[in-house]
Residue, then its C-alpha position, 0 to 999 in steps of 0.5 A: x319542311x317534310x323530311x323522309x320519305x314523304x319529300x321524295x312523293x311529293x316532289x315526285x307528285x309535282x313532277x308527275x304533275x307537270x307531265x300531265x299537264x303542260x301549258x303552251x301558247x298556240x294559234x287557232x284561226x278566229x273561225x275554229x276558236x269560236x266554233x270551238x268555244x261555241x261547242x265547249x259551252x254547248x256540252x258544258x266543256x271547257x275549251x282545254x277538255x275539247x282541244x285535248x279531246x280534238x288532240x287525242x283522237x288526231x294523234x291515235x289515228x282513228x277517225x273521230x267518228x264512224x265512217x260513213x255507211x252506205x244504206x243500199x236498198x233495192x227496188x222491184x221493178x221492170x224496164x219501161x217499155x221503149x227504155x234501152x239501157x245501153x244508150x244512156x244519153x236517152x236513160x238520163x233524158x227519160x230519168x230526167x223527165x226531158x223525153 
């Protein structure tokens, strides 16, 4: 039995412990348990490292991933003849190869 101050940091280790690591049942839909599973082999993960992944990045508030950038690119070019750009029924027909 430990006596001293070595008992009060090992209880508070064990306590710690249960704080970081706690154990619940959950129910995840088959779908997203096998896409889940499938990814977690594919990265060399276990299924707790990505739930408690997926579970970060959901409660911080941040999006997973970046958000999507829009390439803009720019084309020189001139109107065709005959082309009106206020009448776009025939600008979509011309676009669309129908005139």
């Amino acid at each position: 039995m430990l006596r001293g101050p070595h008992r009060l940091d090992l209880h508070l280790c064990a306590y710690d412990r249960m704080l970081i690591c706690m154990r619940t049942t959950i129910e995840i839909p088959d779908e997203i348990f096998r896409r889940a599973k499938r990814k977690a082999a594919e990265e060399g993960l276990t299924l707790r490292e990505i739930v408690g992944a997926a579970l970060r990045a959901y409660l911080s508030g941040r999006p997973a991933r970046g958000g999507y950038r829009l390439k803009w690119r720019t084309e020189r070019g001139k109107i065709q003849p005959g082309v009106n750009l206020d009448d776009r029924d025939t600008l979509f027909d011309l676009m669309g190869g129908r005139r």
